[in-house]
VOPAGU-2260 file (C-alpha; in pm, 1 decimal, decimal comma):
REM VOPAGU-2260
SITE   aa  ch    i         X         Y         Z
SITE  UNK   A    0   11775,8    6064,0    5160,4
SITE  UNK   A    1   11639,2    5746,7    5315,2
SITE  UNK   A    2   11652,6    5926,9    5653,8
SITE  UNK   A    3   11469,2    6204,2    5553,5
SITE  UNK   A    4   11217,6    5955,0    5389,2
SITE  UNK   A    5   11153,5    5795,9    5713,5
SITE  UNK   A    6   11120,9    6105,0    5907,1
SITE  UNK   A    7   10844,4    6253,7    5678,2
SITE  UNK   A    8   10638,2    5887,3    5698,0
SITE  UNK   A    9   10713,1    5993,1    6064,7
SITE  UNK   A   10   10532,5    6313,1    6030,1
SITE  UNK   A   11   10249,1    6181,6    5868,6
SITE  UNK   A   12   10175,3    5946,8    6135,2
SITE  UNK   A   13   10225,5    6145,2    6405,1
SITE  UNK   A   14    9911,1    6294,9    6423,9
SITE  UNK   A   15    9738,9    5925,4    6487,2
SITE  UNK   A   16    9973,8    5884,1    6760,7
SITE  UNK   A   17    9859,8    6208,9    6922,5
SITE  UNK   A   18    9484,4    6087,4    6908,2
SITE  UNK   A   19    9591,3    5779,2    7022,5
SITE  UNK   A   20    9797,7    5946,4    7328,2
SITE  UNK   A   21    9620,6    6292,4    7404,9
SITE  UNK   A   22    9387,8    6094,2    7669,9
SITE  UNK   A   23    9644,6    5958,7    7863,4
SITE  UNK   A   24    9852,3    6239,2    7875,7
SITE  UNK   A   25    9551,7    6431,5    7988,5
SITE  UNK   A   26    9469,8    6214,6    8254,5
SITE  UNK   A   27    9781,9    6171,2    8402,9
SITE  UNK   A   28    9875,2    6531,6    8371,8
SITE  UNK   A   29    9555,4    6679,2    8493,6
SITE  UNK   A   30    9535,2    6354,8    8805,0
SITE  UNK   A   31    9917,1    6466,9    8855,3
SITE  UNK   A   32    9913,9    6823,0    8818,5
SITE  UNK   A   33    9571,1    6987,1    8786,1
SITE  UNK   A   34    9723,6    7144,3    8449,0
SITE  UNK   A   35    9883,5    7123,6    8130,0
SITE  UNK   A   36   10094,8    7417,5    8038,5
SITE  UNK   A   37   10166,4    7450,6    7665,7
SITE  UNK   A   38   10541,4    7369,7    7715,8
SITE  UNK   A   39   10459,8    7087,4    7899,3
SITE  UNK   A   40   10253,4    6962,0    7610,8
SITE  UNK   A   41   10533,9    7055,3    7371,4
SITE  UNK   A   42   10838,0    6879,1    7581,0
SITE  UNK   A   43   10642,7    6599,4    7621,5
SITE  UNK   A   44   10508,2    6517,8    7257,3
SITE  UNK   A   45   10850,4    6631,9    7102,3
SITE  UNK   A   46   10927,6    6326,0    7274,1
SITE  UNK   A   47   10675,3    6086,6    7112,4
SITE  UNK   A   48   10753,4    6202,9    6804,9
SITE  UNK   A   49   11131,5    6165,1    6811,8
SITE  UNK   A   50   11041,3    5780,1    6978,6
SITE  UNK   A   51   10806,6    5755,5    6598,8
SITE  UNK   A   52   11103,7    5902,1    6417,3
SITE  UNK   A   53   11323,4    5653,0    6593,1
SITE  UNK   A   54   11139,9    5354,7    6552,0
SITE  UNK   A   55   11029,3    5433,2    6185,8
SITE  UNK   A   56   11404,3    5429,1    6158,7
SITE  UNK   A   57   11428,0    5070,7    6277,4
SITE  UNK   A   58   11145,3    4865,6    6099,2
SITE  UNK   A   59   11194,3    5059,2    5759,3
SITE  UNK   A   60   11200,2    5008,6    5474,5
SITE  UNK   A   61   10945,9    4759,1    5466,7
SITE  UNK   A   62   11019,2    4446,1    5174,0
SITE  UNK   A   63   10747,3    4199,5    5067,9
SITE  UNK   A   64   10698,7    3931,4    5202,1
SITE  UNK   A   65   10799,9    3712,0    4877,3
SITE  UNK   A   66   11148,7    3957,6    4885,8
SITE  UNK   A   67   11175,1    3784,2    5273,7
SITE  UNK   A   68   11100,7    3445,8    5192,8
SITE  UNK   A   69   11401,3    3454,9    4984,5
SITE  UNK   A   70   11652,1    3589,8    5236,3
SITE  UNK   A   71   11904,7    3341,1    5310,3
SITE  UNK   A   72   12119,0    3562,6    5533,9
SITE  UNK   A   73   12165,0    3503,7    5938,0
SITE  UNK   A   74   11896,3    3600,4    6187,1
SITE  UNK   A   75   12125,3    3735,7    6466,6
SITE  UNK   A   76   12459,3    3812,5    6551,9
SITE  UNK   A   77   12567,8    3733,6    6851,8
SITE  UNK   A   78   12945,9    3842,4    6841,1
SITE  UNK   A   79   13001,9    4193,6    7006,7
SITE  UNK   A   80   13219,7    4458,3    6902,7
SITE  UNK   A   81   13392,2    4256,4    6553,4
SITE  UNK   A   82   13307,3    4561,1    6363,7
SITE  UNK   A   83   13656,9    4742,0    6508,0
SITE  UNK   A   84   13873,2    4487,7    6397,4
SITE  UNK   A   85   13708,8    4377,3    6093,7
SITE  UNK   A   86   13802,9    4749,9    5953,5
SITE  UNK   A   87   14175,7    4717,7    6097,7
SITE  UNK   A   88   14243,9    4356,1    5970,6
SITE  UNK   A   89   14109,8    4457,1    5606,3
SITE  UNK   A   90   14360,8    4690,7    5544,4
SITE  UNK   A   91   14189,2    4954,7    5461,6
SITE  UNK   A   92   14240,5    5176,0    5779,1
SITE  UNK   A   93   14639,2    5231,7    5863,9
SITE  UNK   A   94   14677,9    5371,2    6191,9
SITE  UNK   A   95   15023,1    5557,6    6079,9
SITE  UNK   A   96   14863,7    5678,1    5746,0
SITE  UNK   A   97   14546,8    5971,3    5852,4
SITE  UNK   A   98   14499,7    5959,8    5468,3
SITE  UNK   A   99   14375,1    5642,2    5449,6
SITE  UNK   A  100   14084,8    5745,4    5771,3
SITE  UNK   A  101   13847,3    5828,5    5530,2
SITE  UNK   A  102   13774,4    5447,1    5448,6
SITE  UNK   A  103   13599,9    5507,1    5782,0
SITE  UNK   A  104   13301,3    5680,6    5630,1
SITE  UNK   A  105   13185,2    5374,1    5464,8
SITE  UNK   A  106   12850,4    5207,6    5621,6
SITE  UNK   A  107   13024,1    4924,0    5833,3
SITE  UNK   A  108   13155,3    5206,6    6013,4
SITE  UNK   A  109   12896,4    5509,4    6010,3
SITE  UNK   A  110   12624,5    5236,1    6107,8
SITE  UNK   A  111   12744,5    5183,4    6445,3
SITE  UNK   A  112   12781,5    5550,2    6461,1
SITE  UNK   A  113   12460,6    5637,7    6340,1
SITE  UNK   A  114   12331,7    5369,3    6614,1
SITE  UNK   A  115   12490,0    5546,4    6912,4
SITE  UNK   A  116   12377,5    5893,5    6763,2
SITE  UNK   A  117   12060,9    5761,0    6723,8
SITE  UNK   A  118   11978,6    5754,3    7153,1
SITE  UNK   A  119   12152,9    6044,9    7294,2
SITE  UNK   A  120   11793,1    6198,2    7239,4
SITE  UNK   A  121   11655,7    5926,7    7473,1
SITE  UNK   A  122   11923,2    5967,0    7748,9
SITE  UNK   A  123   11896,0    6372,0    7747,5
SITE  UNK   A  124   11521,9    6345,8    7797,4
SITE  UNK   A  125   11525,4    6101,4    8037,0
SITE  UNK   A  126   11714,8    6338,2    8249,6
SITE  UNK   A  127   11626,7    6688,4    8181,8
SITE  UNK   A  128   11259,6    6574,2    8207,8
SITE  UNK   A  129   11202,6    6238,7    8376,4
SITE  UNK   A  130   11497,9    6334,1    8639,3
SITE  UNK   A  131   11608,0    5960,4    8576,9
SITE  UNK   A  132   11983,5    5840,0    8774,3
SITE  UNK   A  133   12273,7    5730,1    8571,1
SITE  UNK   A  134   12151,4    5370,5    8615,2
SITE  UNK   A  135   11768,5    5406,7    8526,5
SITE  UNK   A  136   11879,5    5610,5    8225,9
SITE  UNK   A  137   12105,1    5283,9    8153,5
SITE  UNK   A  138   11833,0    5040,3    8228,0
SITE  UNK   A  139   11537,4    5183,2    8041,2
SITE  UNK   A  140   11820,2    5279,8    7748,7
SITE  UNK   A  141   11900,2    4868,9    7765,0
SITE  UNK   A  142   11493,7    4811,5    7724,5
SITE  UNK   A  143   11451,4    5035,5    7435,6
SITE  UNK   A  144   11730,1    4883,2    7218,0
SITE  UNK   A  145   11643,4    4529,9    7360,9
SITE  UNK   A  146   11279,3    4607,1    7225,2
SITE  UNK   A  147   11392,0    4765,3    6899,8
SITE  UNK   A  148   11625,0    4402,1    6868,9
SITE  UNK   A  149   11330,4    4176,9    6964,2
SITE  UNK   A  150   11123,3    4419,0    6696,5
SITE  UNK   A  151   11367,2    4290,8    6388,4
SITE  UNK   A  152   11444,5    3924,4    6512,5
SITE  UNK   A  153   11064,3    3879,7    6517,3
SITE  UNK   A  154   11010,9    3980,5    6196,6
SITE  UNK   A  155   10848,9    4267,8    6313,6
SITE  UNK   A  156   10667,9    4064,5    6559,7
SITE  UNK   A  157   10550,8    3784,5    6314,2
SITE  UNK   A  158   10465,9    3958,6    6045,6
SITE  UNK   A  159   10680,5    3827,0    5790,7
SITE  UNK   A  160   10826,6    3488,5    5797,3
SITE  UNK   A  161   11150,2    3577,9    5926,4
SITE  UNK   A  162   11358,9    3838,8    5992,3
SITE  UNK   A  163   11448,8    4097,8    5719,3
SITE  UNK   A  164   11691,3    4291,4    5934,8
SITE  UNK   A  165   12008,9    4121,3    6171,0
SITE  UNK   A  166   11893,3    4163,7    6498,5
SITE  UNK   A  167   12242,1    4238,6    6658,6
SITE  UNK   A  168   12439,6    4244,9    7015,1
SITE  UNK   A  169   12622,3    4538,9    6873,5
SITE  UNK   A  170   12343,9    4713,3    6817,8
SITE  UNK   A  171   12205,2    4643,5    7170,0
SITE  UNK   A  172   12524,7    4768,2    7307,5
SITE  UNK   A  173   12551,5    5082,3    7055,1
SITE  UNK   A  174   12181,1    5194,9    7121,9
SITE  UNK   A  175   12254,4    5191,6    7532,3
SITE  UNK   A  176   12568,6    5394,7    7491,9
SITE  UNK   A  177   12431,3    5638,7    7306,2
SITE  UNK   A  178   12116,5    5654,5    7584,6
SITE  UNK   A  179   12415,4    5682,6    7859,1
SITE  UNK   A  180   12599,5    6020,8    7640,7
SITE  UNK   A  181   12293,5    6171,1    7620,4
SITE  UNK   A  182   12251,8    6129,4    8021,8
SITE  UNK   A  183   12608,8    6254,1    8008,1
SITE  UNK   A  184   12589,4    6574,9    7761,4
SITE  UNK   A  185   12210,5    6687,6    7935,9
SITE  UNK   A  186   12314,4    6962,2    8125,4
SITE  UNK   A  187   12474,1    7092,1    7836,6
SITE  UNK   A  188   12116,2    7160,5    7665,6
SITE  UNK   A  189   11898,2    7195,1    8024,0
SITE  UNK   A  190   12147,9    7511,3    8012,7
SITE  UNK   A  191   11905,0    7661,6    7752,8
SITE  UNK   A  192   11590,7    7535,8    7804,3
SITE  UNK   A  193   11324,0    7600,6    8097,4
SITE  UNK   A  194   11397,6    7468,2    8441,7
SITE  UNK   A  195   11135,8    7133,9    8484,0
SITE  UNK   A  196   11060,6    7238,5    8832,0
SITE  UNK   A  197   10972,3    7567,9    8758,9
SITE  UNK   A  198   10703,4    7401,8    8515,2
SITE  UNK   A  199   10562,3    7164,7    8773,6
SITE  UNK   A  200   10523,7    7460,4    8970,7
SITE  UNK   A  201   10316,4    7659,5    8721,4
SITE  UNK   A  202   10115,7    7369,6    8663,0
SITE  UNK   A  203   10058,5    7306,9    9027,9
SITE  UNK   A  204    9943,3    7686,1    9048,7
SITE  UNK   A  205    9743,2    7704,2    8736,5
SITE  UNK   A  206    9599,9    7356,4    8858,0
SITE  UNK   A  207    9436,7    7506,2    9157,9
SITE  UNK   A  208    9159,5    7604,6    8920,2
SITE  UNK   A  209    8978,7    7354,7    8719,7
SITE  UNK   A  210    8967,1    7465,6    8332,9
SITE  UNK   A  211    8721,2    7406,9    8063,9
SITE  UNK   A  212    8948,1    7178,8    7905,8
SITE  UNK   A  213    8939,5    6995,6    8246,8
SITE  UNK   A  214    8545,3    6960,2    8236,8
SITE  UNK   A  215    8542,5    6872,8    7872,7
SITE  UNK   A  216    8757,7    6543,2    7895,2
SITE  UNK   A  217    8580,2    6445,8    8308,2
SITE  UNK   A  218    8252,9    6489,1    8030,5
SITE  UNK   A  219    8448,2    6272,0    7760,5
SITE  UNK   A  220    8558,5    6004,3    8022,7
SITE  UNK   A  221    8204,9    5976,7    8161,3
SITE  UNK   A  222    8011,8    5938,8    7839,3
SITE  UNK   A  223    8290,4    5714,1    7707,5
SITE  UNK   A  224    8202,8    5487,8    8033,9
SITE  UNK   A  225    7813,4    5536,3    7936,3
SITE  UNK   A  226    7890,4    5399,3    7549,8
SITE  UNK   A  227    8106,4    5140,5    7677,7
SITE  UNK   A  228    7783,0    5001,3    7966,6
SITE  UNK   A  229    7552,3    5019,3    7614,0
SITE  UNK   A  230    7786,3    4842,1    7392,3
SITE  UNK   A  231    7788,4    4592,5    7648,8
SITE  UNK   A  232    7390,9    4554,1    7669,9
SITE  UNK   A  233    7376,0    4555,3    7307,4
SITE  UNK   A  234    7613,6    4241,7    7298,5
SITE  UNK   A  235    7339,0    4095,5    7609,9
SITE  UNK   A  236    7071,5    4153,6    7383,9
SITE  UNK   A  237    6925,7    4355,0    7608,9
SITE  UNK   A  238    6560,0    4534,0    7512,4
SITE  UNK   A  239    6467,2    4909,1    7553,5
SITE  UNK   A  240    6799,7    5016,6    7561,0
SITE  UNK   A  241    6660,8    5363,3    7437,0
SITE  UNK   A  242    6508,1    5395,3    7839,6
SITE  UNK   A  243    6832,8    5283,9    7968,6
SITE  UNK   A  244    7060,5    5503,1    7784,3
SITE  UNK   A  245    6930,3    5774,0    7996,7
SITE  UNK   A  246    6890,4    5580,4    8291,5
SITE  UNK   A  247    7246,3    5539,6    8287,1
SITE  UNK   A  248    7334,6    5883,3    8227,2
SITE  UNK   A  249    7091,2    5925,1    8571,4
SITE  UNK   A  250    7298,4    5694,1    8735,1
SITE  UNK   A  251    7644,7    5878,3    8666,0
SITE  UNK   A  252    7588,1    6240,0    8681,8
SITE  UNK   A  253    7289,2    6264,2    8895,4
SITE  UNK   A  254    7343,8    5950,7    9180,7
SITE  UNK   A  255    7698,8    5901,2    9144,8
SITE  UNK   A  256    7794,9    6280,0    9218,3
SITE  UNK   A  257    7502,9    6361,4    9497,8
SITE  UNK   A  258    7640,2    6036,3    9672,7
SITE  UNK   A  259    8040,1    6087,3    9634,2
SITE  UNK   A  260    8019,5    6442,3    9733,3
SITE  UNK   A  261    8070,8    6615,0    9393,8
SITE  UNK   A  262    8267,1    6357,3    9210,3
SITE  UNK   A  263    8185,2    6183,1    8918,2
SITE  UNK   A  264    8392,9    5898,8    8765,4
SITE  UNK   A  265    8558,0    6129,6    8532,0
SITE  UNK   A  266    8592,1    6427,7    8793,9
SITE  UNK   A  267    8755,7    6177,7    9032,3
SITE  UNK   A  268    9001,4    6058,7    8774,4
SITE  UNK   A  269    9131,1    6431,1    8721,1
SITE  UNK   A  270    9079,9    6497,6    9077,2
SITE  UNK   A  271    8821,7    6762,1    9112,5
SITE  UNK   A  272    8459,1    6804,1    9221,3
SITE  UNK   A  273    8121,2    6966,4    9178,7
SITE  UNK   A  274    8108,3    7223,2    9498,9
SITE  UNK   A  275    7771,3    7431,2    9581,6
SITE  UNK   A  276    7843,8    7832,5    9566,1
SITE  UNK   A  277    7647,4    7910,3    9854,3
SITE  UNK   A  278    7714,1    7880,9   10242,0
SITE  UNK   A  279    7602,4    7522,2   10204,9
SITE  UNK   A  280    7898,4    7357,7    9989,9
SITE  UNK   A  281    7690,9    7084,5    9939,9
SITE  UNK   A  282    7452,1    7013,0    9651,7
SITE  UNK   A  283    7109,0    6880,6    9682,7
SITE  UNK   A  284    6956,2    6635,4    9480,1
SITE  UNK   A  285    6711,2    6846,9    9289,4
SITE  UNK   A  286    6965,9    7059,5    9149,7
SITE  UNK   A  287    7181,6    6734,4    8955,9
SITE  UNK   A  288    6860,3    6634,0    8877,9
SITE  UNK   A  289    6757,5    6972,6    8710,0
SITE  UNK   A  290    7141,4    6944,3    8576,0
SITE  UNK   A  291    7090,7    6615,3    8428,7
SITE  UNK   A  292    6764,0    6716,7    8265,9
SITE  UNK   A  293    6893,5    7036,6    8099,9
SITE  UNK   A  294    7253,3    6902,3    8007,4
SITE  UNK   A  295    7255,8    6591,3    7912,0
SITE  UNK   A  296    6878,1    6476,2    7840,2
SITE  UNK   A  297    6805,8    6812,6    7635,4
SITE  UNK   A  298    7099,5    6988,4    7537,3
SITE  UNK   A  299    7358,7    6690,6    7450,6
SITE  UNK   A  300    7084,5    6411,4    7386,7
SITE  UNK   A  301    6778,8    6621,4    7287,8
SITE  UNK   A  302    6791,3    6491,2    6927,8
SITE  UNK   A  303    6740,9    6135,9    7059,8
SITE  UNK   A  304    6529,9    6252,0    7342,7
SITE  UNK   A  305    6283,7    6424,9    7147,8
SITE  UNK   A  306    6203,5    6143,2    6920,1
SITE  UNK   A  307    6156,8    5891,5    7230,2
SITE  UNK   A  308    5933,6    6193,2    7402,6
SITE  UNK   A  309    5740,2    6244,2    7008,0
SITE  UNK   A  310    5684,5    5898,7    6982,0
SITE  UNK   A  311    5539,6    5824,0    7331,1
SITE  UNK   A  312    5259,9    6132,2    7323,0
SITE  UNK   A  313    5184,2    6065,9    6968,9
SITE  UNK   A  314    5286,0    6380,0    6795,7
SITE  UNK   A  315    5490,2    6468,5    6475,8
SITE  UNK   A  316    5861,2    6464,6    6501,5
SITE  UNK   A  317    5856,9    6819,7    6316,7
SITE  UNK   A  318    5688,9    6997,2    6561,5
SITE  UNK   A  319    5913,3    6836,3    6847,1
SITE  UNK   A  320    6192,5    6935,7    6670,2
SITE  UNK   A  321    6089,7    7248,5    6601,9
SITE  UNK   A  322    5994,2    7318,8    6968,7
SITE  UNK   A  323    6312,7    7196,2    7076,6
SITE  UNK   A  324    6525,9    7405,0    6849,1
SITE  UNK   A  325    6352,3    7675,0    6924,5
SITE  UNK   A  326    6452,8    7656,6    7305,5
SITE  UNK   A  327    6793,0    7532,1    7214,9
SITE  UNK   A  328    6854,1    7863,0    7034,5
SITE  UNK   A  329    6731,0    8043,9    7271,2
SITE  UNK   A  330    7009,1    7901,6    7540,8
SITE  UNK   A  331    7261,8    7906,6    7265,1
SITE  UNK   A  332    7180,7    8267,3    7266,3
SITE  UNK   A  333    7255,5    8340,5    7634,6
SITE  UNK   A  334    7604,4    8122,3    7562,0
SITE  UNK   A  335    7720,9    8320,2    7367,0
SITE  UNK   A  336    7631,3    8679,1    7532,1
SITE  UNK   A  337    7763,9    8462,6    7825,4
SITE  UNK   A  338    8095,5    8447,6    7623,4
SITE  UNK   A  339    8147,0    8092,9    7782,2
SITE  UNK   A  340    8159,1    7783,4    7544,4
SITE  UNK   A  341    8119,0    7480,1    7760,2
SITE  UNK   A  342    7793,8    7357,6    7891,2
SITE  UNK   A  343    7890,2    7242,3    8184,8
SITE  UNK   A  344    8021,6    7534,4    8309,8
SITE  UNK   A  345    7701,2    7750,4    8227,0
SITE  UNK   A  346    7473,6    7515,6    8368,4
SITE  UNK   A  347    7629,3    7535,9    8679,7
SITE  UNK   A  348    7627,0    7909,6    8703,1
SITE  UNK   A  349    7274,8    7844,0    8687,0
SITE  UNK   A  350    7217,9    7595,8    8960,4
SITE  UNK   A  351    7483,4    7744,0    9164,7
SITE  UNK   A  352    7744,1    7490,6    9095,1
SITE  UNK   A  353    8093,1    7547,4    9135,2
SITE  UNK   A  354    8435,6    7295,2    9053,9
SITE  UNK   A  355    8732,3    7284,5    9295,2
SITE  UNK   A  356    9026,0    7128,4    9222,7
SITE  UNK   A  357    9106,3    6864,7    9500,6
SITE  UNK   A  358    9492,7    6882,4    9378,8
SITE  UNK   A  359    9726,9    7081,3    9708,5
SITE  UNK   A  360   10075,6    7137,0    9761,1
SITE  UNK   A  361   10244,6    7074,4   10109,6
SITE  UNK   A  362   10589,0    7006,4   10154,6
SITE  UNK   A  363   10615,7    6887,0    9761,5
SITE  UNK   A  364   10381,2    6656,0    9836,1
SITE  UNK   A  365   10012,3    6569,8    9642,9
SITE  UNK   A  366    9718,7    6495,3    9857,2
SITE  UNK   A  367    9323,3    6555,2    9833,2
SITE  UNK   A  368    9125,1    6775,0   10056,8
């Protein structure tokens, strides 16, 4: 019961670990790939979550700290592989007697068991999906145990006072067999599941064309560099930072893009760029400028820049708001006979803006064009 316990904590947390992953993942795969296909997404956070169920699994339950302070038992064990003939030498076990083999299903034998079961996850993903060797899938096996030890030794890394679980050599060497069976036993389950290069393939293909989800996190990445310029005024001190708010925004989708050819910061990092639909593929500066004013000065900041604009020509916020609105309807309007629900996008139909992916295959190889 304790395992299921652990796995529904496991459950409950896993949706913090996905916010705390998604952008990562998206960056890498989009930088890597151009795509995410949805059993891409599914392979690859089945895996986080069995690494949550796993190390859930390790660090609980969690005692108080008075129950630790009280512990008197050893902090390590350093003495590899005394578990074998500790259950000989006690009698219990007779080699000529398979009756008496069912004193192995008590815990000082099930728990090394239970530690080698534990990893043949690990070692079957490393190799069905991260194509690692025999040795890497031995190494990075090695690391994960080694970190799981160092997790209980440290009393879960400081925590508590000392250590409320024996951090253990047999454990160590338990945790990396059961990462080298799963290496072993992977073709047995690639058998029924998709081939992985067959998915980097689709994703190459489907990456060719640059998505809406695509634009929305380049947008994400690029305000998330604006905030992170204010925050760092705001700890200056710095005056007027209603003016320079906007100025920065100026600075990254307007100079930034008609200087770099297209890219922006957050375009470059998932490797595509702003292209001009007509003969000329480039974009002139008037049209991120008419961009910038109908994106991301009245559509995503109008709010905030209506009450800067209200309060420099002297008139009521209500009838800026209602002006502004008005006009915002009316483009919501045309979004939605449009059938297309990201800004971006529409905008650019408008100034004759088009995205190209800058991901290519030749000879299995990545490079920008």
């Amino acid at each position: 019961m304790e395992y299921i316990s652990v796995i529904k904590r496991a459950i409950l947390f896993f949706p913090i670990v996905c916010l705390i992953l998604s952008l990562p993942f998206l960056i890498y795969h989009y930088r890597k790939y151009g795509s995410i296909t949805f059993l891409r997404f599914l392979l690859v956070f089945s895996f986080f979550f069995y690494l949550l169920c796993v190390y859930f699994l390790v660090i609980l339950p969690l005692p108080s700290r008075a129950d630790v302070l009280n512990y008197k038992g050893m902090y390590y064990n350093l003495k590899p592989f005394f578990v074998v003939p500790e259950i000989f030498m006690s009698g219990e076990v007779n080699v000529v007697k398979p009756e008496s083999y069912v004193f192995l299903l008590n815990q000082r034998f099930l728990e090394p068991l239970f530690n080698i079961l534990m990893t043949i996850p690990f070692g079957i993903y490393l190799r069905y999906y991260f194509k690692c060797s025999f040795f890497k899938t031995l190494f990075y096996s090695f690391l994960l145990s080694l970190f799981f030890e160092l997790t209980q030794l440290t009393g879960l890394y400081f925590i508590y006072p000392r250590p409320y679980r024996l951090c253990d050599v047999n454990d160590l060497i338990n945790n990396t067999t059961g990462g080298l069976i799963g290496y072993i036993i992977a073709p047995l389950f690639s058998f029924f599941l998709p081939n992985r290069d067959r998915i980097d393939d689709s994703s190459y293909e489907r990456g060719r064309f640059v998505s809406v989800l695509r634009h929305g996190v380049a947008l994400f990445i690029d305000y998330s560099f604006a905030g992170l310029i204010i925050l760092l005024l705001l700890f200056l001190n710095m005056k007027c930072l209603n003016y320079v708010y906007f100025g920065i925004l100026f600075f990254i989708f307007v100079l930034v893009p008609y200087f770099s050819s297209g890219y922006t910061f957050g375009k470059w990092l998932l490797r595509f760029k702003s292209i001009s639909t007509g003969v000329n593929s480039s974009i002139s500066f008037f049209r991120y400028f008419i961009k910038w004013i109908v994106l991301h000065v009245f559509i995503f900041n109008g709010w905030f820049f209506n009450c800067i604009f209200c309060d420099f020509v002297g008139i009521s916020h209500v009838i800026g708001l209602t002006v502004y609105f008005c006009v915002l309807g009316l483009f919501l309007i045309y979004c939605f006979f449009c059938l297309v629900f990201n800004c971006e996008i529409i905008i650019n139909k408008l100034l004759g803006i088009d995205s190209v992916s800058v991901i290519d295959i030749d000879d299995g190889e990545i490079y920008e064009v």
